[in-house]
N, C-alpha and C positions, 0 to 999 in steps of 0.2 A: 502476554505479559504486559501489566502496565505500569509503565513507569511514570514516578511520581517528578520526575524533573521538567525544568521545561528546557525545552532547547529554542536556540536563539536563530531565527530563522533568515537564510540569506536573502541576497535581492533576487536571484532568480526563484528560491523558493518562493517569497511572495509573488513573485509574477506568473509561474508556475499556477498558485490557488484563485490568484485574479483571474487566470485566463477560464476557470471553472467556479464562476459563481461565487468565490472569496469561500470556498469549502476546503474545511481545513487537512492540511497533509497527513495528519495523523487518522482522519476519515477516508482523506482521498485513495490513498496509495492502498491500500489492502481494497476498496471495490475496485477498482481499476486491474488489479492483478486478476481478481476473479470472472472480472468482466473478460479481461484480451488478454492475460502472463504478460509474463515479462516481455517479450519481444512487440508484442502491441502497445503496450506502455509508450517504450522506448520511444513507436514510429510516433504515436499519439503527442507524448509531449514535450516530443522533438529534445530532449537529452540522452547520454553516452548510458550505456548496463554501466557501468564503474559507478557513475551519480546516484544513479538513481538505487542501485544497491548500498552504495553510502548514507542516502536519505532513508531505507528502510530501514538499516541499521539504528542509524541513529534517532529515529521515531518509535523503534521494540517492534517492528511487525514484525509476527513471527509467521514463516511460510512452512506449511504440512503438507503433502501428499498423502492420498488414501487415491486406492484401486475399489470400483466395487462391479459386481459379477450385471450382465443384464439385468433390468430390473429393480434391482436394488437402489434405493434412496437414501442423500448423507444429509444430516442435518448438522445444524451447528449453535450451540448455546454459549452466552454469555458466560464467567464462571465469576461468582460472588467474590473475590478477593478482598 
């Protein structure tokens, strides 16, 4: 989902994107989940699961699970909205 709003971002969010190359939260935080979940996040960038599930909330990341058998490969596409 993308939301057309902007959100006004706190001091530790900015310090948060500084500490990663000034790459923005709304990039950052969905590779990061897919890189380590959530519990790598957390130790990574050193904030509370409550925040940082606040900060995906409030960015529209939306998180999906999919199971797939041996073998099997998931891909993932943009969607034209």
């Amino acid at each position: 989902m993308v939301q057309n709003r902007r959100v006004r971002k706190t001091k530790l969010m900015r310090q948060v994107e500084e500490q990663y190359h000034n790459e923005p939260l709304e990039t950052l935080l969905p590779r990061l989940y897919n890189e380590m979940g959530l519990p790598g996040m957390v130790r990574e960038i050193g904030i509370g699961k409550a925040t940082l599930w606040y900060w995906m909330l409030k960015f529209g990341v939306e998180l999906r699970k999919i199971a797939v058998v041996p073998g099997e490969d998931v891909y993932t596409q943009k969607s034209a909205r």
